[in-house]
C-alpha positions as CSV (number, residue, x, y, z in Angstrom):
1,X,0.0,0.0,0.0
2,X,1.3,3.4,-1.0
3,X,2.4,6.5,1.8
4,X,-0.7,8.4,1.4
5,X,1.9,11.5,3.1
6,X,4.4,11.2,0.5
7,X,4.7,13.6,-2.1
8,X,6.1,13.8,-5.6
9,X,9.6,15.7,-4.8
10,X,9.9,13.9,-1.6
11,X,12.9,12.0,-0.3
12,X,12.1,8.0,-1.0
13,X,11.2,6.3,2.5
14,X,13.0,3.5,0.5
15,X,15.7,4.7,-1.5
16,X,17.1,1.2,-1.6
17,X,14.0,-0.4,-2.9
18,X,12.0,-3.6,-2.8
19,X,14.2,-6.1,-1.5
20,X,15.7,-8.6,-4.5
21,X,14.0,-11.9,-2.5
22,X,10.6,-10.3,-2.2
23,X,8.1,-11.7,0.0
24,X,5.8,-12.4,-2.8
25,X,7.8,-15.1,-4.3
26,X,6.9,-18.8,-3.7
27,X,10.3,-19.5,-1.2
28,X,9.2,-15.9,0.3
29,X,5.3,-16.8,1.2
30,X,6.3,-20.0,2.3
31,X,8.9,-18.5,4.7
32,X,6.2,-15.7,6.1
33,X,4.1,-18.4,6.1
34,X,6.1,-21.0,8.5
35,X,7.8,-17.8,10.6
36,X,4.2,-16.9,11.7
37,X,2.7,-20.5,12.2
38,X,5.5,-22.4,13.5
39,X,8.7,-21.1,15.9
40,X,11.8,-23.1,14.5
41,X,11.5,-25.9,17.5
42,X,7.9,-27.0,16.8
43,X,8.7,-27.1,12.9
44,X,12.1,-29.4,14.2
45,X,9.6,-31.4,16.7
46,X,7.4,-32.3,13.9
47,X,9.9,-33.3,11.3
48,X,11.5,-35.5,13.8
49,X,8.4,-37.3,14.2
50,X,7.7,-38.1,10.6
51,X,9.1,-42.0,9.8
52,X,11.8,-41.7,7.4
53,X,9.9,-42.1,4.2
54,X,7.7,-39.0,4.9
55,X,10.8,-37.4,6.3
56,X,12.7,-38.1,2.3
57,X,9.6,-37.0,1.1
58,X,8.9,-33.7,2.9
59,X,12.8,-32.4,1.7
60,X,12.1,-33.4,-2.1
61,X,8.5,-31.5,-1.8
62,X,10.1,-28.5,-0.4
63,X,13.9,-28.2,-2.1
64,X,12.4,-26.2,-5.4
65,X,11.1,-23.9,-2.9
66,X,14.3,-23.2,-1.0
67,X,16.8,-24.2,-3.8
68,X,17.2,-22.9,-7.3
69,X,16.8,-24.9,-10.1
70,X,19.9,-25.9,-12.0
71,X,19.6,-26.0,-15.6
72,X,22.3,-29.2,-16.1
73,X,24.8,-30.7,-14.6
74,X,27.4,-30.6,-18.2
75,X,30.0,-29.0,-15.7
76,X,30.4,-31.7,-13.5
77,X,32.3,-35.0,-14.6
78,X,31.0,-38.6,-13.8
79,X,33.3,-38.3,-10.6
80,X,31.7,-35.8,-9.1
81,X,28.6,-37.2,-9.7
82,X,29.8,-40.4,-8.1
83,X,31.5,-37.8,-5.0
84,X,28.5,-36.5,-4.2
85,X,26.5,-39.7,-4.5
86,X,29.2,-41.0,-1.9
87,X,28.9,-38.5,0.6
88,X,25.0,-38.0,0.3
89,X,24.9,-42.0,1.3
90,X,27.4,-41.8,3.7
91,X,25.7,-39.0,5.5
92,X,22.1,-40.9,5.4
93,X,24.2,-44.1,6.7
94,X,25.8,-42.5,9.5
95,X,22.4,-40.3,10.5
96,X,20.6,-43.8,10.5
97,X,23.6,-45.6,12.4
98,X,23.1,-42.5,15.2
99,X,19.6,-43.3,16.1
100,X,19.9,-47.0,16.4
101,X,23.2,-46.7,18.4
């Protein structure tokens, strides 16, 4: 909504303007959304409680909200591919070692 006391001539109450990651965005509503519903604790409290399936699930759902797309992967070699593979499954093994240890 517009300053209904500002006046052509005047001094921007903004001069830096609307913010590059504006809250209108997808990523933006959902984070307005979650900051007002949820404190960070109760949003951790309920994730922990999904079963791991859901858990998987929930990050694929929301990673296009929170991540940007990338176009191709022509940049990376099969090794990295195969890195980054390795160290996603070691990560998921040793989170799933942690709680039944």
């Amino acid at each position: 909504m517009a300053n209904p006391l500002w006046k052509v001539g005047m001094k921007s109450a903004n001069p830096a303007g609307r913010p590059r990651d504006s809250v209108r965005t997808p990523k933006g509503m959902l984070e307005r959304f979650l900051m007002k519903a949820l404190k960070p604790s109760e949003l951790k409290n309920l994730y922990e409680r999904l079963p791991d399936k859901e858990k998987a699930s929930f990050i694929v759902q929301t990673l296009p909200y929170i991540m940007p797309r990338q176009s191709s992967v022509d940049g990376m070699s099969a090794q990295d591919v195969d890195k980054i593979y390795s160290e996603i499954m070691a990560t998921l093994n040793n989170h799933g070692n942690a709680k039944t240890g």
